[in-house]
Backbone bond lengths (Angstrom), bond angles and torsions (degrees), N, CA, C in turn:
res aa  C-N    CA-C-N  psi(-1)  N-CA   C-N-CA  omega(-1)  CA-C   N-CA-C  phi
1 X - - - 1.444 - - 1.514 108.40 -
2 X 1.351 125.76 141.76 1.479 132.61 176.43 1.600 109.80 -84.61
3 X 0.981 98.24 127.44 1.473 114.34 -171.38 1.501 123.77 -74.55
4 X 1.742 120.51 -2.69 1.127 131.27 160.87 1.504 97.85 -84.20
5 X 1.199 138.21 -14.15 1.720 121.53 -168.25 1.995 86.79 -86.38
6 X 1.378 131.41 -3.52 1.156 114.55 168.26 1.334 131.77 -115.06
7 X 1.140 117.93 159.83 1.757 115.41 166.46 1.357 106.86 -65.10
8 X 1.339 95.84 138.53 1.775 91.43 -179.51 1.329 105.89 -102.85
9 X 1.663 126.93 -6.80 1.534 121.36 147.49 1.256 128.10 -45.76
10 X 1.765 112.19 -60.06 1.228 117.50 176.45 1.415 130.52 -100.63
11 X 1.414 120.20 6.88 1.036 120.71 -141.37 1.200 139.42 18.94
12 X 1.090 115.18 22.72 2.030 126.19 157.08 1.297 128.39 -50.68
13 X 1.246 127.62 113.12 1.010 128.46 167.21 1.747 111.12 -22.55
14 X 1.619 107.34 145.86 1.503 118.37 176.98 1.677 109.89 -88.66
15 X 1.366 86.17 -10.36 1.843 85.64 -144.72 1.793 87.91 -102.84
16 X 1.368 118.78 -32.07 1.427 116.02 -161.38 1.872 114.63 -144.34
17 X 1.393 91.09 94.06 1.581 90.17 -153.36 1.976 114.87 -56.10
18 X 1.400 100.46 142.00 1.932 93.42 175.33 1.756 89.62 105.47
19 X 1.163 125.28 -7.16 1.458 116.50 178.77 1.191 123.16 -86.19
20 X 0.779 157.67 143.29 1.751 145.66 158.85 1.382 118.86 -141.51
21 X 1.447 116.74 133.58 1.001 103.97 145.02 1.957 129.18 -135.47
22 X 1.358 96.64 -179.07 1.320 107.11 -163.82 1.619 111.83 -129.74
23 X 1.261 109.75 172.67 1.357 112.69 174.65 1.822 135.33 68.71
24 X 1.295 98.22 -120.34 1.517 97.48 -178.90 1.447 120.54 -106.95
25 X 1.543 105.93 7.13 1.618 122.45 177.08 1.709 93.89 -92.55
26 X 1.419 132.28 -22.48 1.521 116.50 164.07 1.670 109.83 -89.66
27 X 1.506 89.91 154.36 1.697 104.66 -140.75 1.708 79.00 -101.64
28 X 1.570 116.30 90.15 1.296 120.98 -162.22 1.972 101.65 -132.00
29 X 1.260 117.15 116.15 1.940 113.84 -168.64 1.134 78.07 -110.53
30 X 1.779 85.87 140.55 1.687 107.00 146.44 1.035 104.20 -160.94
31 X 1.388 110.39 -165.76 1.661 113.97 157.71 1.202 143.39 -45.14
32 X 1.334 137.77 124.73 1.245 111.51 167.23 1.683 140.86 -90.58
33 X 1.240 126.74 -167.55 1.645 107.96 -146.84 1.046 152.43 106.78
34 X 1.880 110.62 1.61 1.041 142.19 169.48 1.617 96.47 96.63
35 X 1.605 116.50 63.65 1.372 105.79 172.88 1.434 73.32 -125.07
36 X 1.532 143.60 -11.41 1.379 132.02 -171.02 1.814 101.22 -88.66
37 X 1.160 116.09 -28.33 1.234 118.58 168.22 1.430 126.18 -45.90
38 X 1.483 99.82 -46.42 1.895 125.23 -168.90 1.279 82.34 -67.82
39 X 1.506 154.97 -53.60 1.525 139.15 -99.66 1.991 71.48 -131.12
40 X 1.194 125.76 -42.93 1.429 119.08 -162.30 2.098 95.15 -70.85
41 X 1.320 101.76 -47.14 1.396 105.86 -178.64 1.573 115.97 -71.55
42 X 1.009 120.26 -4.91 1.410 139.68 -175.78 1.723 104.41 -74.47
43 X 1.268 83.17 -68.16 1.830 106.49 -159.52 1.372 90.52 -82.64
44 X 1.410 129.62 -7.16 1.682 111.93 171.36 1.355 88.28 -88.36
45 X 1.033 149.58 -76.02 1.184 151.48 -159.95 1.556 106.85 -36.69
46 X 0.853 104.93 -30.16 1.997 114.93 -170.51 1.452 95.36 -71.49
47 X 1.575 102.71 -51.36 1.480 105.35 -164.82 1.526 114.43 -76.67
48 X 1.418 114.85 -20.85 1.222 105.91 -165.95 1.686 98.71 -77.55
49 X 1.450 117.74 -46.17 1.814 127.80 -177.35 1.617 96.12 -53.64
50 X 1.088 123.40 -45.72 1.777 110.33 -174.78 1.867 110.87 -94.07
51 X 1.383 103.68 6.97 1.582 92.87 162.49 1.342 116.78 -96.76
């Protein structure tokens, strides 16, 4: 998934409101080493406060 089709507050979908997603279905690079961990626990956390 492209990461401009989301809010990067809530991670909600742009296109279809009440959607979200999180984790390893956003098409998100970095390092590895547990920096993919931070970004999966991140964006759940985002999503869960704005659902």
């Amino acid at each position: 998934m492209a990461t401009e089709e989301l809010s990067s507050r809530t991670m909600e979908s742009k296109k279809v409101k009440g959607l979200y997603f999180i984790g390893e279905v956003v098409d998100v690079t970095g390092w590895l080493g547990g920096y993919n961990f931070q970004c999966v626990w991140a964006s759940g956390v985002a999503a869960g406060e704005s659902a």
